[in-house]
Backbone as CSV, one residue per row, in Angstrom:
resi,resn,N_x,N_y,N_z,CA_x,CA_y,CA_z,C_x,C_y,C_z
1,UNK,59.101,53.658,-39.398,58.091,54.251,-40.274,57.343,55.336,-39.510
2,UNK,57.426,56.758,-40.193,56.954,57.772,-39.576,55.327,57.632,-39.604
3,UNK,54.314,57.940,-38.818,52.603,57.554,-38.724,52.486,59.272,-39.289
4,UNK,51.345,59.769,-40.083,51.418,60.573,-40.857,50.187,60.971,-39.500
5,UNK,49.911,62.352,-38.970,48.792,62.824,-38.234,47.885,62.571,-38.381
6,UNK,46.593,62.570,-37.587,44.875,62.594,-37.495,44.354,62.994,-39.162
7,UNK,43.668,63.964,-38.980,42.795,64.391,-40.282,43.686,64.701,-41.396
8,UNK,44.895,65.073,-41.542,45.705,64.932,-42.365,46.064,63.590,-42.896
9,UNK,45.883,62.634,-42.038,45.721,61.023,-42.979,44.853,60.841,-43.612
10,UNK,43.563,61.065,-43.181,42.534,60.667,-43.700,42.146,61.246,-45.201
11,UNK,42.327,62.395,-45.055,42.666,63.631,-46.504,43.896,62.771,-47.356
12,UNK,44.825,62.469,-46.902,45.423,61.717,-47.939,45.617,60.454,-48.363
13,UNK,44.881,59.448,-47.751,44.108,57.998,-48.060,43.054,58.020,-49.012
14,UNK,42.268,59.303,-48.329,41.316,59.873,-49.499,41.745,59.907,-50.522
15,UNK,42.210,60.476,-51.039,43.131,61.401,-52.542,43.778,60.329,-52.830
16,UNK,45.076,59.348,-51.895,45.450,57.992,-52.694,44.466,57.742,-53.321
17,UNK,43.244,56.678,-52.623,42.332,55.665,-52.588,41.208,55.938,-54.362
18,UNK,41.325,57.849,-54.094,40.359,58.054,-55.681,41.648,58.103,-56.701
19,UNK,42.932,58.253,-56.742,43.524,58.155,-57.778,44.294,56.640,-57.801
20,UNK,43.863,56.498,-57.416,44.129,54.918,-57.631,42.986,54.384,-58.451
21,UNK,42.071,54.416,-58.008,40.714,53.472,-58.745,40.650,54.359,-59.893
22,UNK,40.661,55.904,-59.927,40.567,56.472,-61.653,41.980,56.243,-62.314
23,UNK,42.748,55.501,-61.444,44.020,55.220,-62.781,43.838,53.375,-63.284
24,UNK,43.117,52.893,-62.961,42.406,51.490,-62.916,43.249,50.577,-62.519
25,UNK,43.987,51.162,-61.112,44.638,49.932,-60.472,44.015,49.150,-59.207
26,UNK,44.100,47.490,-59.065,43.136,46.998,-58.273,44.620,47.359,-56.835
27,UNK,44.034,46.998,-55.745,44.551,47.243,-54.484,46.098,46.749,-54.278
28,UNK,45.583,45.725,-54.786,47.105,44.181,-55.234,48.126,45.052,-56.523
29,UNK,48.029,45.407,-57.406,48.611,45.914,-58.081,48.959,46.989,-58.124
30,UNK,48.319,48.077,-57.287,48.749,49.334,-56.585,49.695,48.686,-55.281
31,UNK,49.559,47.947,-55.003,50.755,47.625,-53.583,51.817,46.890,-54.229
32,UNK,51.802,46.595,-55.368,52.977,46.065,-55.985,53.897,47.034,-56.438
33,UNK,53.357,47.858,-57.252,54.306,49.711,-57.257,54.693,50.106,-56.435
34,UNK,53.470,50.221,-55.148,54.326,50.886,-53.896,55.238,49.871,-52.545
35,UNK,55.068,49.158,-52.824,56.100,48.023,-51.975,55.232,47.638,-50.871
36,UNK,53.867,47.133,-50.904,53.242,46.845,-49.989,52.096,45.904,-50.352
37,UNK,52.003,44.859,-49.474,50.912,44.080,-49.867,49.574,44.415,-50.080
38,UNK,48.667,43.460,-51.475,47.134,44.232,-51.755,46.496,44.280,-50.021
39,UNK,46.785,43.415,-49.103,46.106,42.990,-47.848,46.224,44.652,-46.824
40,UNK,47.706,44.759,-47.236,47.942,46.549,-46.395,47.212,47.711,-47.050
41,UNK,47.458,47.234,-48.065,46.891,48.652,-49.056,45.196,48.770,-48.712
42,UNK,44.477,47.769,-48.809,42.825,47.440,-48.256,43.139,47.900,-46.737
43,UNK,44.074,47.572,-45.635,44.086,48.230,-44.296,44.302,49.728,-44.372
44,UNK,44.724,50.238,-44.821,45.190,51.503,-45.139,43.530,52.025,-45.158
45,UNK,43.153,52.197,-46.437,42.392,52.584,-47.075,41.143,52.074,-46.494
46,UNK,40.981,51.206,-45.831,39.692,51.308,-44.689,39.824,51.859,-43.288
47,UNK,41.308,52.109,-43.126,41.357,52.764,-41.876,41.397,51.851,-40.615
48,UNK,41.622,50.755,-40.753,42.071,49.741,-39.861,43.805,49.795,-39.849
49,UNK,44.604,50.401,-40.454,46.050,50.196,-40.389,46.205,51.948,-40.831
50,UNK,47.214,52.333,-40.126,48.091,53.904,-39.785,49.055,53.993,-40.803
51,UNK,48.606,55.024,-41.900,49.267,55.828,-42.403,50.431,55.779,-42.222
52,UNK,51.252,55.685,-43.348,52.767,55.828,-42.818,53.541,56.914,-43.878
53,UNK,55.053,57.282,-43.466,55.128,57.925,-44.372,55.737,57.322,-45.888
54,UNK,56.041,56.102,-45.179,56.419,55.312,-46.409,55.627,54.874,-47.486
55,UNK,54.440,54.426,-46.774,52.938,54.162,-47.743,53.016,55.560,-48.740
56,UNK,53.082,56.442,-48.176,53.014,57.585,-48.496,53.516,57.959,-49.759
57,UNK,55.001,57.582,-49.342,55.996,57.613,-50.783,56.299,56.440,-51.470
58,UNK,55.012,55.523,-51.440,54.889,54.312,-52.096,53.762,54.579,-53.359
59,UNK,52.810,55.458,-52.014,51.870,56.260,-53.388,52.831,57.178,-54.563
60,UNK,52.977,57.792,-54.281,54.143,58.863,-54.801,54.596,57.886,-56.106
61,UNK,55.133,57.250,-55.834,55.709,56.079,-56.615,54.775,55.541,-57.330
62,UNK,53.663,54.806,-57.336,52.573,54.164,-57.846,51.774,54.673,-58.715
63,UNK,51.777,56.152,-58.380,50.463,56.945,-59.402,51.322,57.801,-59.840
64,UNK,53.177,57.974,-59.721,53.658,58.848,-60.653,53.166,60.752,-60.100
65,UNK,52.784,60.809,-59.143,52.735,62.248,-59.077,54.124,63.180,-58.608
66,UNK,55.006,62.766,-58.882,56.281,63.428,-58.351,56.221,64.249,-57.340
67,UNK,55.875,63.017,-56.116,56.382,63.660,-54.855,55.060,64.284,-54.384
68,UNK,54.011,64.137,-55.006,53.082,65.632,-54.351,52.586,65.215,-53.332
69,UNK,52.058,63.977,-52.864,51.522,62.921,-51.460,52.607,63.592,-50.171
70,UNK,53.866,63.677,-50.734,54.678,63.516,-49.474,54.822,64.667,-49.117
71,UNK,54.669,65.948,-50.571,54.876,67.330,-50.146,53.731,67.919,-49.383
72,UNK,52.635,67.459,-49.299,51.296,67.773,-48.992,51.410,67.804,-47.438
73,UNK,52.030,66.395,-47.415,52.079,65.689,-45.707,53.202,66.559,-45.091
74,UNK,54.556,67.031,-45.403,55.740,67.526,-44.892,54.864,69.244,-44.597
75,UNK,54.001,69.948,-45.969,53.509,71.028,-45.390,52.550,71.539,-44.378
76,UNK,51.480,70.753,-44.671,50.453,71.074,-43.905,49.760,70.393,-42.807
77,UNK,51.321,68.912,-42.398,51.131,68.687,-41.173,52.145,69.666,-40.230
78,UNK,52.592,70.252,-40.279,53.434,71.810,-39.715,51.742,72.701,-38.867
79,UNK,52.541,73.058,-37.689,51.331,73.523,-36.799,50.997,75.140,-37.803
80,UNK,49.637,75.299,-37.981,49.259,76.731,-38.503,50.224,77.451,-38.300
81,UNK,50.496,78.095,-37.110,51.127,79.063,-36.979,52.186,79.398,-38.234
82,UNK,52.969,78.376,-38.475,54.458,78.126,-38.672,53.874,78.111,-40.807
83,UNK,53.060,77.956,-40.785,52.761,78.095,-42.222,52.832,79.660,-42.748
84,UNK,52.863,80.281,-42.644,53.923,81.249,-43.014,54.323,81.809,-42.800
85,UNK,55.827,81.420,-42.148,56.724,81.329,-42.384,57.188,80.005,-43.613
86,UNK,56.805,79.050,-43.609,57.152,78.060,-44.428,56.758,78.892,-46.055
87,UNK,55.712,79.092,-46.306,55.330,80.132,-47.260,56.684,80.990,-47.545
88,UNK,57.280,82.150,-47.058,57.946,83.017,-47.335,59.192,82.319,-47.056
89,UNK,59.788,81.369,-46.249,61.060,80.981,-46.993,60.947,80.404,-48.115
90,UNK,59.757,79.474,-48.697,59.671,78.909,-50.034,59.829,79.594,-51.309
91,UNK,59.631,80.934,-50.767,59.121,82.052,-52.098,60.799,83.388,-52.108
92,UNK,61.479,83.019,-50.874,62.285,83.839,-50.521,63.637,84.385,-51.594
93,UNK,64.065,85.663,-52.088,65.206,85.299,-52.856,66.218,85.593,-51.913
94,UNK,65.951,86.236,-50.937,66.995,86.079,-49.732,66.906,85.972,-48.143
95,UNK,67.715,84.597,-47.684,67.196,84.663,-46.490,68.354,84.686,-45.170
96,UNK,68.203,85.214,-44.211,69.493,85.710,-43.425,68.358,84.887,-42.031
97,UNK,69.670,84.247,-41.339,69.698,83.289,-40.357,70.673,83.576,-39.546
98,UNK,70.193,83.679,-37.804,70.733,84.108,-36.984,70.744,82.960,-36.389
99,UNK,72.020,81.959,-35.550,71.544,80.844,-34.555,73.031,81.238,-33.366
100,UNK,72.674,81.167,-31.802,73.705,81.368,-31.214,73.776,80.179,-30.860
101,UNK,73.214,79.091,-30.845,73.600,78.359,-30.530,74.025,76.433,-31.403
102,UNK,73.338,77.092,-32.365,73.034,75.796,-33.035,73.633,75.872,-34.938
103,UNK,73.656,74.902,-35.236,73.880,74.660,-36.985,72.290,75.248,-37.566
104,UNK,72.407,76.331,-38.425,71.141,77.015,-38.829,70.543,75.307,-39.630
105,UNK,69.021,75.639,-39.363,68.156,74.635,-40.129,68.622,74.030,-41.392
106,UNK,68.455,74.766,-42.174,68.931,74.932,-44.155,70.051,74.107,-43.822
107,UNK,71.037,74.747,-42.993,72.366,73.830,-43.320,72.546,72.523,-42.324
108,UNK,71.698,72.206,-41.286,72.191,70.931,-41.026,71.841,69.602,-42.055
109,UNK,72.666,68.753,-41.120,72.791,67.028,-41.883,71.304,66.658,-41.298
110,UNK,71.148,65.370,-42.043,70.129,64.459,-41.205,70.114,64.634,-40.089
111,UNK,71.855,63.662,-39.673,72.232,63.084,-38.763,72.313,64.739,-37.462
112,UNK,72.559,65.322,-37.468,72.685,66.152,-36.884,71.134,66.705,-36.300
113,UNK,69.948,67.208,-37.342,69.078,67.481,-37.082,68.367,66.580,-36.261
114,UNK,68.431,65.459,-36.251,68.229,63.775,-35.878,68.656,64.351,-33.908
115,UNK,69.562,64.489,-33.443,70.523,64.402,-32.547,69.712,65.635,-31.680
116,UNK,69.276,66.918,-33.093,68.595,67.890,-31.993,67.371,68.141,-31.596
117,UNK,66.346,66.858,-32.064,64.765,66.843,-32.492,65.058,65.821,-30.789
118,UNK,65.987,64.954,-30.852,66.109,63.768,-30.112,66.488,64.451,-29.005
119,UNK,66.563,65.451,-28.467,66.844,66.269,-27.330,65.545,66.570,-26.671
120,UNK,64.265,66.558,-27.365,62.980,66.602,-26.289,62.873,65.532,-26.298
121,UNK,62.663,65.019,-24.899,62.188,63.749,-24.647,60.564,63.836,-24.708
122,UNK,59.969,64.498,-24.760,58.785,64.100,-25.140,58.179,63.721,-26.684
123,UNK,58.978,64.068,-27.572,58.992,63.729,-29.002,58.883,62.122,-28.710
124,UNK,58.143,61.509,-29.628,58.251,59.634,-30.136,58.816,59.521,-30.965
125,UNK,59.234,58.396,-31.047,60.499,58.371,-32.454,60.037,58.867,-33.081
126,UNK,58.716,58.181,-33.812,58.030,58.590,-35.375,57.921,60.566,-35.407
127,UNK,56.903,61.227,-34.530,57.242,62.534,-34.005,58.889,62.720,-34.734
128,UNK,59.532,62.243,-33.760,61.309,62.907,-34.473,61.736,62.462,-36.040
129,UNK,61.201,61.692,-36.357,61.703,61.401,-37.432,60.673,62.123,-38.644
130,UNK,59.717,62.343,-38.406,59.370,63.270,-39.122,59.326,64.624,-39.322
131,UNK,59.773,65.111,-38.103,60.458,66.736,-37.847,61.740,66.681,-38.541
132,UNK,62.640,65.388,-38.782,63.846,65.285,-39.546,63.468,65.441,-40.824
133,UNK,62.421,64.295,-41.705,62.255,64.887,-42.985,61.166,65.994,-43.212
134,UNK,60.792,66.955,-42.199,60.151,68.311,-42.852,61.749,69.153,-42.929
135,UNK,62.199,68.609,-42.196,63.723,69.693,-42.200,64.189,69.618,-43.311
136,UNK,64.843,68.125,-43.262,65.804,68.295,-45.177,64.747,68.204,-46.104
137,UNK,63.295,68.668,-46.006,62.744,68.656,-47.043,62.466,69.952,-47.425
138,UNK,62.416,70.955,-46.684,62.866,72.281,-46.821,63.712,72.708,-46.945
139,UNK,64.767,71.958,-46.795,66.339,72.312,-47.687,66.300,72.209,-49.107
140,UNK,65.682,71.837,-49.626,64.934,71.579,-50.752,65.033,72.830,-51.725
141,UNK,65.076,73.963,-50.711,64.765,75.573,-51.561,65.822,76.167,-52.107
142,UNK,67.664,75.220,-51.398,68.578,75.807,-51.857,68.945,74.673,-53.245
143,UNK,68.603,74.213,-53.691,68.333,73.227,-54.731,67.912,73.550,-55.774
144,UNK,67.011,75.115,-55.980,66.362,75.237,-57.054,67.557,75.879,-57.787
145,UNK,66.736,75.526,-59.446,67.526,76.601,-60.250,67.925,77.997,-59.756
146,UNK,66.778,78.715,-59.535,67.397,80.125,-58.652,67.136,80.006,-57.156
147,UNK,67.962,79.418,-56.412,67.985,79.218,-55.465,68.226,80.729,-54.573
148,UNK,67.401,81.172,-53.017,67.539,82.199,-52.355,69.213,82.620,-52.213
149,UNK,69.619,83.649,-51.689,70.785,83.799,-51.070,70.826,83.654,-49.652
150,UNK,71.878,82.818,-49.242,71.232,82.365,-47.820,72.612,83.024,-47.306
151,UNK,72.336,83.750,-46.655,73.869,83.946,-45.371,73.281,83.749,-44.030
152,UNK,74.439,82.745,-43.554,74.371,82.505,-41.579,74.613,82.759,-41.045
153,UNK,74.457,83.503,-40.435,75.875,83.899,-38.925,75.321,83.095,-37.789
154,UNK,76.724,82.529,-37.404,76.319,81.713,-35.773,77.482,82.215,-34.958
155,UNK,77.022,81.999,-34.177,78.016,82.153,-32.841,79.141,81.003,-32.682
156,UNK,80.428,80.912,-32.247,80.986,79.724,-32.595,81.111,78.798,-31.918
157,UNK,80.267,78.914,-30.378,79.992,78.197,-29.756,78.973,76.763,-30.376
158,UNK,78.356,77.294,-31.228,77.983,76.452,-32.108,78.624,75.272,-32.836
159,UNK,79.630,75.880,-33.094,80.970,74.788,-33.717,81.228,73.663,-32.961
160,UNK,80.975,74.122,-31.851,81.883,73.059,-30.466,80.989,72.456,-29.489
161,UNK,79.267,72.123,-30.289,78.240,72.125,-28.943,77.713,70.436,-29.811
162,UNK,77.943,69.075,-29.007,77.958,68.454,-29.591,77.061,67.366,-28.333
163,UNK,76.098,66.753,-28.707,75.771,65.811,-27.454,76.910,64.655,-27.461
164,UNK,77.075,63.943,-26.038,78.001,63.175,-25.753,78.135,61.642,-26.392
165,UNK,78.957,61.123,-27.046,79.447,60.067,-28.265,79.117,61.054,-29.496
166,UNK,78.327,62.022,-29.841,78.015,62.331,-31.027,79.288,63.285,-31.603
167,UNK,81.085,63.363,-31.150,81.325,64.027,-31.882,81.797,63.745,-33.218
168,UNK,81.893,62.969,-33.791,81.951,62.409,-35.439,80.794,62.831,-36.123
169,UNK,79.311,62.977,-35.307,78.255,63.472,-36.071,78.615,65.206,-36.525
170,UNK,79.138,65.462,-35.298,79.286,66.995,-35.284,80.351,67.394,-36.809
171,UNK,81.722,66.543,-36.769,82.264,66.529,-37.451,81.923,66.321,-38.663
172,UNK,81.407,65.591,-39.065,80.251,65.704,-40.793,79.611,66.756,-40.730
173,UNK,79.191,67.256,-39.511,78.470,68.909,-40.269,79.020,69.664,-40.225
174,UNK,80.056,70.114,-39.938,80.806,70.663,-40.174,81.605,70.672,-41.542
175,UNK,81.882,69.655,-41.814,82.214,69.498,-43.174,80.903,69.702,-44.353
176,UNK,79.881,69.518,-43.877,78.891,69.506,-44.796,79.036,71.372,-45.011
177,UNK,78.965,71.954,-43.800,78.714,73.413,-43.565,79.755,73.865,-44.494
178,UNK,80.658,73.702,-44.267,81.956,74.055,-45.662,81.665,73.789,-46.646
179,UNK,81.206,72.390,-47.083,80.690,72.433,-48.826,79.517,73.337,-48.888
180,UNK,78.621,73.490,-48.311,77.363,74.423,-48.470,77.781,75.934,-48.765
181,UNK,79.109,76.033,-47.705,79.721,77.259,-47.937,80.263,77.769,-49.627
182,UNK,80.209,76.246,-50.222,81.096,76.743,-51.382,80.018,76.858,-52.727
183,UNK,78.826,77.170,-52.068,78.262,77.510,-52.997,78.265,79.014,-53.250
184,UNK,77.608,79.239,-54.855,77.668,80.499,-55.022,76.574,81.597,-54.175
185,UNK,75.702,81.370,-53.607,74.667,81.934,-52.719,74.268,81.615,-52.111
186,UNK,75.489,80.883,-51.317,75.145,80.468,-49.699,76.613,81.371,-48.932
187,UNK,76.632,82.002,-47.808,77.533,82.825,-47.268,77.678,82.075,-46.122
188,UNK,78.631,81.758,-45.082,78.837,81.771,-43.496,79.583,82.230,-43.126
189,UNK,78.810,82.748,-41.872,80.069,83.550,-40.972,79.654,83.475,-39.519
190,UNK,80.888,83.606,-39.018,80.727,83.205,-37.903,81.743,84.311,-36.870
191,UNK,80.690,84.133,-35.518,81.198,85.359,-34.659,82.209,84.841,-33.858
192,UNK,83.148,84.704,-33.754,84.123,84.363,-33.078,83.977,84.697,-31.314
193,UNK,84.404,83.613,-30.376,84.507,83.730,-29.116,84.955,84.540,-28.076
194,UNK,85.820,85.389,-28.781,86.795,86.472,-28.424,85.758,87.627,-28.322
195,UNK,85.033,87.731,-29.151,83.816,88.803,-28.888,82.926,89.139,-27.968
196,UNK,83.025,87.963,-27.056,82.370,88.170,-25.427,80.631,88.018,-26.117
197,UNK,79.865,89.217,-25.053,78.691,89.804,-24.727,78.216,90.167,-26.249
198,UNK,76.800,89.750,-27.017,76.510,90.412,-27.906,74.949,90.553,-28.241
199,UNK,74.671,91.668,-29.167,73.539,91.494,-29.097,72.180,90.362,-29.632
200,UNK,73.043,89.500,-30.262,72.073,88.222,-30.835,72.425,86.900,-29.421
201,UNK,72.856,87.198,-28.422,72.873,85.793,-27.746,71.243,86.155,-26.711
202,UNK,70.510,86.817,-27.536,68.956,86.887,-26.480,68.223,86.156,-27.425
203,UNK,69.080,85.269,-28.231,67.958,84.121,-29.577,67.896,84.536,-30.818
204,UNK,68.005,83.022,-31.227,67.756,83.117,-33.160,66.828,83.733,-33.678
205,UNK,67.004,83.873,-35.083,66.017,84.295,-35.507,66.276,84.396,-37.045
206,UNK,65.486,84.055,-38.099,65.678,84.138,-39.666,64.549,85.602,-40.510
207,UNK,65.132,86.085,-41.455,64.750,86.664,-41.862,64.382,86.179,-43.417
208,UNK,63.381,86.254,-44.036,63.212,86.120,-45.722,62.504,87.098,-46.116
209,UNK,63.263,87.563,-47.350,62.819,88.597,-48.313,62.400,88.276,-49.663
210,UNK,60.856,88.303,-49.874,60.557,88.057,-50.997,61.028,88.702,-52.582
211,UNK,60.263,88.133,-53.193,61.520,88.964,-55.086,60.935,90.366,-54.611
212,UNK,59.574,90.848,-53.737,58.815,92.215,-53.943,60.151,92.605,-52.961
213,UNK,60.711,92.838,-52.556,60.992,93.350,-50.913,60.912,93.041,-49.706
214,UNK,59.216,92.337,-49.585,58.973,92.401,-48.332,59.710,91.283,-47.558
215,UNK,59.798,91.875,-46.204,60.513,91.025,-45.195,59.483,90.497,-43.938
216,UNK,60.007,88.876,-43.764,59.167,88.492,-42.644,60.151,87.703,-41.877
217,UNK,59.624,87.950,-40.833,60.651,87.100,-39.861,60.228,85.678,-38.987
218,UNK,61.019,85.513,-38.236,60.281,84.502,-37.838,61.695,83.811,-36.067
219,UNK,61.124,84.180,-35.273,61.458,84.087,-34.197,61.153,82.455,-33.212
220,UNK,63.040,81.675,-32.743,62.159,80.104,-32.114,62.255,80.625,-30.724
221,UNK,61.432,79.972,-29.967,61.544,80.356,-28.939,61.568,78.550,-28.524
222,UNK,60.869,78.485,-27.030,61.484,77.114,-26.477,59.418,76.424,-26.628
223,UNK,58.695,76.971,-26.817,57.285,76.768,-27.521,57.514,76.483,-29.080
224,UNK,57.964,76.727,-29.638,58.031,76.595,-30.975,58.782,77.975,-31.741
225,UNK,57.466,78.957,-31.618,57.995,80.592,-32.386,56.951,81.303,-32.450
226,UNK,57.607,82.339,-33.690,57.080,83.534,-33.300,56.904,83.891,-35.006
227,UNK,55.857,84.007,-35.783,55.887,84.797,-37.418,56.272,86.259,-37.242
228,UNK,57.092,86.761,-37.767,56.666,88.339,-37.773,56.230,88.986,-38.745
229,UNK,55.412,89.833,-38.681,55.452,90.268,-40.235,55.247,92.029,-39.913
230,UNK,54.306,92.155,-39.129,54.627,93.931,-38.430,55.876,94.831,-38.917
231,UNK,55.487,95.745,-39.629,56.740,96.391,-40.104,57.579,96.828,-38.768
232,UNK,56.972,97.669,-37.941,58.057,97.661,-36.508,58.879,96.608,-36.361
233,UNK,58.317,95.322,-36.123,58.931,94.085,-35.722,59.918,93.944,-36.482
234,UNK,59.866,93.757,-37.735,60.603,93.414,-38.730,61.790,94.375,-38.673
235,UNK,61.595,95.863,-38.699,62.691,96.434,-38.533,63.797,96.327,-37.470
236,UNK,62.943,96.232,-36.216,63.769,95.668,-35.135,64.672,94.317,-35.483
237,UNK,63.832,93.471,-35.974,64.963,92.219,-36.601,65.956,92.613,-37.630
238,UNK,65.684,93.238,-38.515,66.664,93.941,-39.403,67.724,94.741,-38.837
239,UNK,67.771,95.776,-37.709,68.439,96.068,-37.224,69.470,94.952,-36.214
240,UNK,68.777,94.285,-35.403,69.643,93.209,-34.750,70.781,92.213,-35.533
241,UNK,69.638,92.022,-36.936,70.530,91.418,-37.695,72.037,92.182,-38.031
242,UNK,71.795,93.431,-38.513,72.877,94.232,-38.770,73.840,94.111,-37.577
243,UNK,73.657,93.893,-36.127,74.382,94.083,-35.018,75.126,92.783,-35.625
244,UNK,74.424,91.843,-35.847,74.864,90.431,-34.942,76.156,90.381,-36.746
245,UNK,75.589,90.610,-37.526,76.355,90.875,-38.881,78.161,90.960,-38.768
246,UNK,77.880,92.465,-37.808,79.144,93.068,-37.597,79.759,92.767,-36.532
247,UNK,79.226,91.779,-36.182,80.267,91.303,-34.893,81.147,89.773,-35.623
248,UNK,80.155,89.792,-36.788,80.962,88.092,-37.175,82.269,88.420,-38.191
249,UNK,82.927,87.237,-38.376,84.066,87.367,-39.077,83.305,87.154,-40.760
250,UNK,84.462,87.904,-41.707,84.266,87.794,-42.930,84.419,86.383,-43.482
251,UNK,83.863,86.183,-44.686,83.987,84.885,-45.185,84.701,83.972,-44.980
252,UNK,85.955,84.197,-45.555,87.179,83.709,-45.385,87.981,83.267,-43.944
253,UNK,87.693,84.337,-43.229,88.193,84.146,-42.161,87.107,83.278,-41.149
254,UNK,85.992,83.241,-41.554,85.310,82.145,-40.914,85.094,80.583,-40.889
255,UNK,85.069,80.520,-42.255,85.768,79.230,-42.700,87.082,78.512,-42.293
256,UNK,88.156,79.284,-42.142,89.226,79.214,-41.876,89.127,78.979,-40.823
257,UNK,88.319,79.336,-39.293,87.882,79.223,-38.599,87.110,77.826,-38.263
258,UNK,86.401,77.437,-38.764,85.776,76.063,-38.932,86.334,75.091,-39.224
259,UNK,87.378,75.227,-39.719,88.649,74.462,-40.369,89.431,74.019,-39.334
260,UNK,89.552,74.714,-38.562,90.349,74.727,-36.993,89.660,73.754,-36.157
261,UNK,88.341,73.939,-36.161,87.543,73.581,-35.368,87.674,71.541,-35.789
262,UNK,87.414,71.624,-36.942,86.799,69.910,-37.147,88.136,69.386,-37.783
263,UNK,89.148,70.286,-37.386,90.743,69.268,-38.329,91.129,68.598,-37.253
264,UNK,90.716,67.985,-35.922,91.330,67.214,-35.091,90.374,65.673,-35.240
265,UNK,89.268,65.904,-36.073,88.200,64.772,-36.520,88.872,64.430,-37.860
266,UNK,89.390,65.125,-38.607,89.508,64.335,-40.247,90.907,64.352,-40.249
């Protein structure tokens, strides 16, 4: 059970605790909806027992708000900085993703994202497991009716970068990455190995373009990142993007490519 942050719990114990009593449920019968005893639900809500994220989506469940408890907690426990960017991929109709080394965000698995959160050892479980569901909960955006156009380019070292026992994990994303591929406005491509030296192996980086035009970027570094929004900046990413573009293989032939890669797993 993921522990939901400091003042961000308290803000949403709050908000449970009053829509609960204006929907006229006693403590016991609100913990019966959400799968928790009246005895937890009174710990909760006095602040003797830690927020969880399950309580969380027990509320969710209990008072019928579709999801809004959990969307609240997945956004605006995200460090400032990084709020928009979260903003402009949400709003994005197209977004272009650079990774040299890794399965872009949008398209990894759980299990995969799981494997690369679990690579800082200073993360706590709960910490990792809730960096897992802000992830697939922002996958969320290729889901909508008009979902963005997402194209990836990775490097294909990516294909083949797997922590040790985990290659069967690797192998499901890979396969996942192919069905994602077969959507109508999702693109991958990938730069093949043969290409040596290029100009995107100095780091990732995503771009989103709102319905107006505008473009913002957003740079990880090994701190977290970087927002861009500076028209200079942005152009510079726009241009890199174009580099890193034309060094990758076309659709078809990238896939085909990936195919190579995970047919010694299936």
């Amino acid at each position: 059970m993921v522990d939901v942050p400091g003042p961000l719990a308290e803000f949403i114990v709050g908000e449970i605790r009053r829509a609960r009593a204006a929907s006229g449920q006693t403590q016991e019968a609100f913990g019966k909806l959400a799968g928790f005893s009246g005895s937890h639900v009174s710990a909760v809500e006095n602040g003797t027992r830690t927020l969880t994220m399950d309580f969380v989506r027990g509320g969710d469940r209990a008072l019928h708000t579709g999801g809004v408890y959990e969307r609240l907690v997945l956004k605006f426990g995200a460090p400032s900085w990084f709020q928009p960017w979260l903003d402009a991929e949400q709003k994005a109709d197209q977004i272009r993703t650079f990774q040299p080394n890794l399965i872009p965000g949008l398209l990894q698995t759980e299990d995969y994202a799981r494997v690369v959160f679990q690579l800082d050892t200073e993360l706590s479980e709960a910490e990792v497991e809730q960096a897992v569901a802000s992830r697939i909960d922002r996958q969320a955006v290729l889901d909508r009716d008009d979902p963005p156009y997402l194209i990836a380019v990775l490097d294909e070292a990516a294909l083949h970068r797997f922590a040790e026992g985990s290659d069967k994990m690797l192998a499901a994303q890979l396969l996942h990455l192919l069905r994602m591929a077969e959507r109508p406005r999702v693109s991958v491509h990938v730069i093949p190995a043969g290409v040596g030296l290029h100009l995107g192996l100095s780091g990732p980086f995503v771009l989103a373009r709102s319905p107006e035009g505008d473009w913002v970027g957003h740079m990880e570094d090994q701190l977290g990142g970087t927002v861009v929004h500076r028209t200079e900046q942005v152009a510079r990413l726009l241009a890199r993007w174009e580099s890193v573009r034309n060094e990758a293989l076309p659709t078809r032939q990238s896939l085909d490519l990936i195919k190579e890669v995970v047919k010694p797993w299936i």
